[in-house]
N, C-alpha and C positions, 0 to 999 in steps of 0.2 A: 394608813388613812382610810382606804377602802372599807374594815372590819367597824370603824366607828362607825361609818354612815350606814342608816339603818332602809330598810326594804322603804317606809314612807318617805324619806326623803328621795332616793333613787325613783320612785315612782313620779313625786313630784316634780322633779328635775324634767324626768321623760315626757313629761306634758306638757311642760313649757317647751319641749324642744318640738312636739307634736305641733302645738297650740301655734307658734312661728308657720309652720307648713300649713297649715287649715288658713291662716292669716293673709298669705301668698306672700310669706316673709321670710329671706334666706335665712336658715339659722347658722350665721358665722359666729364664729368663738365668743369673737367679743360682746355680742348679741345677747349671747346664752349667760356671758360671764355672767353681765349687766341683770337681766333679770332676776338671774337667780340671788346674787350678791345683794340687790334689792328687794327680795321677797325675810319679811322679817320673821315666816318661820323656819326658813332656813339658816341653817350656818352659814358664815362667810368661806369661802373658798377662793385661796390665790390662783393663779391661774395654775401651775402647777398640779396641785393637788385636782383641780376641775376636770383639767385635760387626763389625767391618770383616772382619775373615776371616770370617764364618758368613756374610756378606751375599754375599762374593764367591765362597764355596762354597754358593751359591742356596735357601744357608736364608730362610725369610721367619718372622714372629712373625704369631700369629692370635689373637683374642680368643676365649678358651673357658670361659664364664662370667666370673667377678671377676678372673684372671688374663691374664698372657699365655704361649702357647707354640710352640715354635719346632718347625717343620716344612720338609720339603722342598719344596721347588715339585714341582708334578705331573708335568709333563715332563721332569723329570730323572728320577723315580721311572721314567718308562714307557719311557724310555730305555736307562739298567740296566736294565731287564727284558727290553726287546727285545732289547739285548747279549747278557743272560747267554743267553738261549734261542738265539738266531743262534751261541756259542760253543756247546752244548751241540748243537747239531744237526751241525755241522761235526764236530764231535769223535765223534758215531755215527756219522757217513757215512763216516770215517777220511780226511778234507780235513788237510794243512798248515797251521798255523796260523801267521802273523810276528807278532811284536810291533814295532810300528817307534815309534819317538820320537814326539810330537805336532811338527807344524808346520806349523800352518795361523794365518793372524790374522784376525780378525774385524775387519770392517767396521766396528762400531760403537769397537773398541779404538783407534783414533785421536782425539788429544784436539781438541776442537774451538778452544780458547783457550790460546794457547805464551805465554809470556815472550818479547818482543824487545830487544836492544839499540837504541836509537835513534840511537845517536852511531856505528854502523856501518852506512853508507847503501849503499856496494857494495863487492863483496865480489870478489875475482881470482880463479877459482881456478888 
């Protein structure tokens, strides 16, 4: 699910969950579903798939009072900011900037348990 949604959408998702907090509006699940499932240039999204994409864009849910609502992790927050400020300081010193592709993998993004065939013991190549 994740690999189909693209950086635009993920971005746009994240600012409605901002745009809730600037509003002094909890952003509970269902809050979030709701706008987003109503915004018509987004895809629809069952709850499932929502909840599995916010997880993997390092939303987490925190108890605040009777409710629950969803927040970034803090090292993401302090990341973007280190970013935006290291872009803005380049940009007054008059430095080039590249944008290049991401491609790096993370250590941890290998799965520790594969599916194997059993009835294929060795293999030629």
């Amino acid at each position: 699910m994740k690999d189909k949604v693209d950086d635009f959408d993920k971005h746009a998702i994240r600012r409605k969950i901002q745009k809730c907090w600037s509003d002094s509006e909890l952003p509970t699940f269902e809050k979030i579903m709701n706008v987003v499932n109503e915004d018509e240039d987004l895809p629809y999204y069952s709850s499932i798939s929502l909840y599995r994409l916010l997880k993997s864009m390092d939303f987490v849910y925190v108890k605040h009072g009777r409710s629950s609502a969803l927040i970034e992790k803090n090292e993401m927050v302090d990341w973007r900011r280190r970013y935006l400020r290291a872009i803005r300081r380049y940009r007054d010193e008059g430095r080039p900037i590249y944008y290049l592709d991401e491609t790096w993998v993370n250590a941890g993004d290998v799965p520790y348990k594969v599916s194997c065939d059993k009835l294929v013991l060795y293999q030629d190549a």
